[in-house]
VEXDOLUM-623484 format. One record per residue (C-alpha): residue number from 1; residue in three letters; x, y, z. Coordinates in steps of 0.001 Angstrom, whole numbers, plus 500000, padded with zeros to 6 digits. Layout:
! VEXDOLUM-623484
{rec NUM,"ala",{X,Y,Z}};
...
This chain:
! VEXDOLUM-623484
{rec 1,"unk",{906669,504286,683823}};
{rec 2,"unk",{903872,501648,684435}};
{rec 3,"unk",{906068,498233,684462}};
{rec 4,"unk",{902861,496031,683727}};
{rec 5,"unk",{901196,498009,680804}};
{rec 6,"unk",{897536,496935,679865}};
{rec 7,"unk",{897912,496719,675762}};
{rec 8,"unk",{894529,496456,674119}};
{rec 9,"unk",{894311,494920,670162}};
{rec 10,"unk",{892055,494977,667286}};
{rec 11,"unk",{891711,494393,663970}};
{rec 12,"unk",{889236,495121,661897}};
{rec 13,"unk",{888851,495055,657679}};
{rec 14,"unk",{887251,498141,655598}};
{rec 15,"unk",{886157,497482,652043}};
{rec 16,"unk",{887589,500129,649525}};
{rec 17,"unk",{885261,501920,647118}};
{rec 18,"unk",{885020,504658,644658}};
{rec 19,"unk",{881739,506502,642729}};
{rec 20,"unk",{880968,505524,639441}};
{rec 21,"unk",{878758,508894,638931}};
{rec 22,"unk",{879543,512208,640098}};
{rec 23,"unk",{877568,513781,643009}};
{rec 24,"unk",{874227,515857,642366}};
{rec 25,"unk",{875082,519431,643066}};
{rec 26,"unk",{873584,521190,646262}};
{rec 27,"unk",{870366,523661,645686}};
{rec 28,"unk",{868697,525590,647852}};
{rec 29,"unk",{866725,523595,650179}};
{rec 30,"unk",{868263,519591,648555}};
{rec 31,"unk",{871549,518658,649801}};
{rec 32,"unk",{874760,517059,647634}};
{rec 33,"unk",{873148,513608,646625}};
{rec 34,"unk",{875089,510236,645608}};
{rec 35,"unk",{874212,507107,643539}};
{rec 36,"unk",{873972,504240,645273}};
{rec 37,"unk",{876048,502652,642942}};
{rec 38,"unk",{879802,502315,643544}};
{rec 39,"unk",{882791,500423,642353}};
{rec 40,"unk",{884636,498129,644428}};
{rec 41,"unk",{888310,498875,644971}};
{rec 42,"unk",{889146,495574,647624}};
{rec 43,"unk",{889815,495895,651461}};
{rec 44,"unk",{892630,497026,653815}};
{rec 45,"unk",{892758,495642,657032}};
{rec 46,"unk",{893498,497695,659992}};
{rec 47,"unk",{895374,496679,663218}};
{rec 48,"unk",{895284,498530,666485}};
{rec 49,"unk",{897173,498236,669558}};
{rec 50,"unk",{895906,500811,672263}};
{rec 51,"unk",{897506,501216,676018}};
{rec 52,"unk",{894400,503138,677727}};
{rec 53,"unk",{896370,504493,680900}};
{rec 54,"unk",{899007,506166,678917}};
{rec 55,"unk",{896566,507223,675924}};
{rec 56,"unk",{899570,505390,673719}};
{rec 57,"unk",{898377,504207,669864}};
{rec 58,"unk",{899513,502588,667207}};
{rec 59,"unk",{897513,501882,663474}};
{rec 60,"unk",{898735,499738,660870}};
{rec 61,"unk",{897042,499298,657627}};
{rec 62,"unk",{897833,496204,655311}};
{rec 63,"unk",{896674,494939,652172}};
{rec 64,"unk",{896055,491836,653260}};
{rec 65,"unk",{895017,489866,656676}};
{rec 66,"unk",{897580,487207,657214}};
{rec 67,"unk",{899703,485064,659985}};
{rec 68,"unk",{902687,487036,658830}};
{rec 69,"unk",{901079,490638,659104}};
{rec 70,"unk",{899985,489416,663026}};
{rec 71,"unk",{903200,487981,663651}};
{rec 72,"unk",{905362,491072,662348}};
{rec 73,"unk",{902495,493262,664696}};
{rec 74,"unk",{903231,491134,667659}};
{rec 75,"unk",{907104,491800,667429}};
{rec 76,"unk",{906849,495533,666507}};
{rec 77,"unk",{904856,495652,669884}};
{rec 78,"unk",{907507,493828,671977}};
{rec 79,"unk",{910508,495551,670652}};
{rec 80,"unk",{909663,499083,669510}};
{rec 81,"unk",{906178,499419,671036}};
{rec 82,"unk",{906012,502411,673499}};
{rec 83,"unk",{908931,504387,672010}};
């Protein structure tokens, strides 16, 4: 057990869409194509705690980015991180 582990964090947001067209079939020779144009769905927002030297993980998607989503993060990592 390493008693002073190295916890890495991130966050990062992704923006949610969805086609508007369907996809041009594959021929022989053309691959699938896509429109360009897309409807927006919103965003998730991803946190990430990572402990390299024990290859530990932990993702956590939320709806929204706020003080209370980091705060609830922060104690999930000191009392049931590492479990």
């Amino acid at each position: 057990m390493i008693h002073y582990p190295l916890v890495c964090f991130d966050e990062c947001c992704k923006q949610l869409i969805s086609e508007t067209r369907r996809p041009i079939p594959a021929e022989p020779g053309q691959p699938e194509r896509f429109d360009y144009e897309y409807q927006r769905e919103g965003v998730s927002n991803l946190f990430m705690f990572f402990e390299p030297l024990t290859a530990w993980r932990h993702v956590e998607v939320t709806a929204r980015r706020t003080q209370i989503d980091y705060a609830n993060l922060m104690k999930y990592l000191v009392f049931k991180g590492f479990d």
